[in-house]
Structures are given as structure tokens and as C-alpha cells.
RORO-330301 format. One record per residue: y, x, z of N, C-alpha, C in turn. Coordinates in steps of 0.05 Angstrom, whole numbers, plus 5000, padded with zeros to 4 digits. Layout:
RORO-330301
R:Y:X:Z:Y:X:Z:Y:X:Z
...
This chain:
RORO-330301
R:4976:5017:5000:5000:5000:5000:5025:5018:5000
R:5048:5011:4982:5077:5028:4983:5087:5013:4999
R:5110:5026:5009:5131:5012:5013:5148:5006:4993
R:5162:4984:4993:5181:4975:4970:5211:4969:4979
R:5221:4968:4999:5240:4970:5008:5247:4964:5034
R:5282:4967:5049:5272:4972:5075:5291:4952:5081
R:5290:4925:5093:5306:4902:5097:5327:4909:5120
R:5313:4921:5146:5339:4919:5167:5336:4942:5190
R:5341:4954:5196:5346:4976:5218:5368:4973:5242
R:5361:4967:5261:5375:4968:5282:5368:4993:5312
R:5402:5004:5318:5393:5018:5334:5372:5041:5343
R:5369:5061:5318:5355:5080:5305:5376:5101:5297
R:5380:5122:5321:5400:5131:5315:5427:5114:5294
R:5438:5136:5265:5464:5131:5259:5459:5100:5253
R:5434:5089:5243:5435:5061:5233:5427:5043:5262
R:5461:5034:5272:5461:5016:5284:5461:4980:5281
R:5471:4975:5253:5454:4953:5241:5454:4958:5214
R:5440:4966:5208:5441:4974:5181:5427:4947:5163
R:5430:4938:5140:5418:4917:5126:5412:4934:5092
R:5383:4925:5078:5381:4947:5064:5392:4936:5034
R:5403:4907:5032:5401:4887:5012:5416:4905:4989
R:5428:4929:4987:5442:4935:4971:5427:4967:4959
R:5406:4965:4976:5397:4992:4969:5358:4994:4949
R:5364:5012:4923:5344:4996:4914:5321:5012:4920
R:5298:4996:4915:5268:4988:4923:5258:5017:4912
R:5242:5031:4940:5224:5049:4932:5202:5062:4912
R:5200:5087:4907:5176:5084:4890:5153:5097:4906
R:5130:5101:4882:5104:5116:4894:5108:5140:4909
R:5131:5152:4903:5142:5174:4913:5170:5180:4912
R:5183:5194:4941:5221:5186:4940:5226:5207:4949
R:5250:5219:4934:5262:5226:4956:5290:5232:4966
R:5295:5233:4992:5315:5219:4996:5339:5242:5007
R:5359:5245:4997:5391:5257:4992:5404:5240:5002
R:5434:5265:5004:5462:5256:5016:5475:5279:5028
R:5496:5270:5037:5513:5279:5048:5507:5293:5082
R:5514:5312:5089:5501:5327:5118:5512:5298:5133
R:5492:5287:5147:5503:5271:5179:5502:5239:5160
R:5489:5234:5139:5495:5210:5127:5467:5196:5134
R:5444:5209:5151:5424:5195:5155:5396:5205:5141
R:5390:5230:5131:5370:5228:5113:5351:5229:5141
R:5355:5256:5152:5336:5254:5174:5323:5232:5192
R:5344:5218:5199:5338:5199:5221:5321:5174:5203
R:5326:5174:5168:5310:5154:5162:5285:5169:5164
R:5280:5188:5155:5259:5203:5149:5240:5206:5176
R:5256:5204:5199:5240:5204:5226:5228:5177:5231
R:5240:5149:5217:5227:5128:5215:5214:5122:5199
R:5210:5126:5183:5179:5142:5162:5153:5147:5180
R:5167:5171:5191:5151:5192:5202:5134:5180:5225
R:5151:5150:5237:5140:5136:5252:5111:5110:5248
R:5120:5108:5230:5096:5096:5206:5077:5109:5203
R:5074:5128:5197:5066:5155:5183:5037:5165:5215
R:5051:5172:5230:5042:5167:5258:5028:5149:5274
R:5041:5121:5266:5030:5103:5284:5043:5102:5317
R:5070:5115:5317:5084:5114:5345:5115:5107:5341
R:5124:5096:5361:5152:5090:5364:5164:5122:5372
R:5192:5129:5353:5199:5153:5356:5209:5152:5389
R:5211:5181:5402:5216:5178:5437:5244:5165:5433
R:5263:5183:5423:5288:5176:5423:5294:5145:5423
R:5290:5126:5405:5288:5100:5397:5272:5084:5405
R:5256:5085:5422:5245:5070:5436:5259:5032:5425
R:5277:5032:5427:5274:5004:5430:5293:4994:5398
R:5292:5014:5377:5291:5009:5353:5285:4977:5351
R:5299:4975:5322:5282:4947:5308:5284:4951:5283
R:5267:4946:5269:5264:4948:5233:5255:4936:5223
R:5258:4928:5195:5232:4901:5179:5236:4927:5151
R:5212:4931:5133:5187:4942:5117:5184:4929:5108
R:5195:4918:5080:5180:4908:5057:5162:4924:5046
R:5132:4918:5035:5106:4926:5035:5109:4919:4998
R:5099:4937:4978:5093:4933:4957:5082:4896:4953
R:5065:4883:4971:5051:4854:4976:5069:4842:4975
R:5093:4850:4992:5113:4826:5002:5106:4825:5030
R:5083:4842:5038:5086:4840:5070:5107:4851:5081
R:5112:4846:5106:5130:4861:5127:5114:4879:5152
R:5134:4904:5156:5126:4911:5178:5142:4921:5193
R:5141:4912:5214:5164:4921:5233:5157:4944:5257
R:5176:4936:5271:5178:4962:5303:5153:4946:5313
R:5140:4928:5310:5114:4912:5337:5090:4921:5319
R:5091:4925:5294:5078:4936:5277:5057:4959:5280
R:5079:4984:5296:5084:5004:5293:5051:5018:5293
R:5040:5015:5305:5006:5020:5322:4989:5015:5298
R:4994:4991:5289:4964:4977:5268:4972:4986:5250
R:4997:4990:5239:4998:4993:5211:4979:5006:5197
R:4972:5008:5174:4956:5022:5154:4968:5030:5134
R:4986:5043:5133:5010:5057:5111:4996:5082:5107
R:4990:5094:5075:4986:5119:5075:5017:5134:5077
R:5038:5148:5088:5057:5161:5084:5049:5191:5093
R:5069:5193:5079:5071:5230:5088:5098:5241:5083
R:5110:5247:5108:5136:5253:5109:5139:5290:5120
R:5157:5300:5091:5157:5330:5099:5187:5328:5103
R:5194:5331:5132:5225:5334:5148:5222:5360:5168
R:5246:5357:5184:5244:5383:5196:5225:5379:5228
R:5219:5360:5227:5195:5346:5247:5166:5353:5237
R:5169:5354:5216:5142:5365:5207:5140:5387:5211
R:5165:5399:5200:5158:5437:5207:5150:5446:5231
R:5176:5426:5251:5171:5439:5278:5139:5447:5288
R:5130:5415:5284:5109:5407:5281:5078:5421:5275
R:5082:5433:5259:5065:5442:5237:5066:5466:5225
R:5084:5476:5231:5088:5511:5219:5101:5528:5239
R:5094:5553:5243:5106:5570:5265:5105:5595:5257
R:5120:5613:5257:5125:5641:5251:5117:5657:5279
R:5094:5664:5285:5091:5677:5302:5107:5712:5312
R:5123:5704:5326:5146:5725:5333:5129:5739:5347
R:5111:5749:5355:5104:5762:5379:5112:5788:5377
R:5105:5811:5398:5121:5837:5396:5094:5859:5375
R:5076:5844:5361:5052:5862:5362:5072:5881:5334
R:5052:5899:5321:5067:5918:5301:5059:5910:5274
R:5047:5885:5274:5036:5870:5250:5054:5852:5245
R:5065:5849:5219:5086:5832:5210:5079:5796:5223
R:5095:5793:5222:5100:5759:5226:5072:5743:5216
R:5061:5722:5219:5037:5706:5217:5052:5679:5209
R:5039:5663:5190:5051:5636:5188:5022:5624:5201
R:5024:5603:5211:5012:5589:5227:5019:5560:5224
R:4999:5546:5216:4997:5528:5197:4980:5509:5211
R:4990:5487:5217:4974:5454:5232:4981:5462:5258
R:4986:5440:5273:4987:5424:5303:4964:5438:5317
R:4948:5438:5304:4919:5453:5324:4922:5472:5334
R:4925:5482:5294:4920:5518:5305:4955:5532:5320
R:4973:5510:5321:5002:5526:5339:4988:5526:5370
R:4970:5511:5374:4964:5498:5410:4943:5517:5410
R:4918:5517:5389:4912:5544:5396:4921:5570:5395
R:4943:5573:5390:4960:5611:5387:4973:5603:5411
R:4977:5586:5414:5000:5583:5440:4978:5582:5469
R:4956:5581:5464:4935:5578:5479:4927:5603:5477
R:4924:5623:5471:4916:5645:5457:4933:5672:5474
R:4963:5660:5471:4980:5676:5484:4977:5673:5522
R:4982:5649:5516:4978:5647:5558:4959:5655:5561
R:4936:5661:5545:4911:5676:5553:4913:5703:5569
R:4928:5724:5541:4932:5739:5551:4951:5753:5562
R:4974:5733:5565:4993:5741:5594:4977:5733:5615
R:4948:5720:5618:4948:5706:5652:4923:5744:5652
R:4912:5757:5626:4887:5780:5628:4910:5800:5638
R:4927:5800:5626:4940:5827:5637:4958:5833:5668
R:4970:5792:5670:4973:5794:5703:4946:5793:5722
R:4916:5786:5713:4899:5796:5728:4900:5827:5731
């Protein structure tokens, strides 16, 4: 299922009531520009919330309606069941998902790639600060 357009946003960061009636209908693939501070991110974090299956922390008490390629709707009560394939690459994803391992060793930088494997390097490290304060 696409999304096809985005009817209403309330109280989601910059879009405090935002209405989408003027803005046109998504495709199989978007993407989305502007101006620095005009919103790409913060839509893109409600995506990302879809995408997830969680209410972003920040917004908690958001409201939105999701026109569905069907004509379904999906909103903020939505948020859990939905079945949306999305995939949103923002700077939440990076944080997320990619890490430049700075450490002091004499081997260049490491990219470190998935949620897993950052919790395992980051797991990896307290390892061996807790071997060397034994």
C-alpha cells in the first residue's frame, strides 16, 4: 500500500495545524525539499513513525490523517497496526544506523552499519574499559 496524500497534521513540531488540501498526492517514491527550517525533517520523522510502528517521543500527542493509495486512512491511533511498507533515509536514520567509530586505536575510522551492530561495538567498548579497570 502507498501513501497518497497527507490530509491533516496537528501539533507535530513546525506543523501546528497544518491541512494538506493544497499539496499534491504522493508517489511510489518522493522526495521531499525546501527551504532550511521549512519542515522537511519533522515530516520525514512522521514517516519515520509509520515506518516504525511508534509515536515519535517528542510528539506524543500529535494528530494526523494518511490518505492510503485505497482511500483508507491512517492516523496517530493507527500508529502500532499499521502495515505500511516505508522507508525513510533522514538524519534519524543515520543517527540510528551508521557510526564512525572514533576510537583512539591506530586503525583508520570503521563505518558501522545497523542498530545491532552500533549496540554491539558500544557493547564491545564497555567491555573493555570494565578488562582493563579489572
Amino acid at each position: 500500500m502507498i501513501l497518497k496524500s497527507i490530509e491533516m497534521i496537528k501539533d507535530f513540531g513546525v506543523f501546528t495545524n497544518f491541512s494538506g488540501s493544497d499539496v499534491k498526492e504522493f508517489s511510489i517514491h518522493n522526495i521531499i525539499f525546501g527551504w532550511n527550517y521549512s519542515g522537511k525533517t519533522t515530516l520525514s520523522r512522521l514517516f519515520r513513525c509509520l515506518e516504525m510502528n511508534n509515536k515519535h517521543e517528542d510528539y506524543q500527542s500529535a494528530k494526523f490523517r494518511i490518505k492510503l493509495g485505497n482511500d483508507s486512512i491512517v492516523t496517530e491511533q493507527d500508529i502500532q497496526s499499521n502495515k505500511l511498507t516505508i522507508r525513510v533515509f533522514n538524519s534519524d536514520y543515520i543517527k540510528d544506523n551508521l557510526s564512525w567509530d572514533q576510537s583512539d586505536n591506530p586503525i583508520k575510522p570503521v563505518l558501522i552499519v545497523g542498530k545491532r551492530n552500533i549496540e554491539l561495538q558500544n557493547s564491545i567498548k564497555r567491555r573493555e574499559s570494565e578488562k582493563e579497570r579489572l
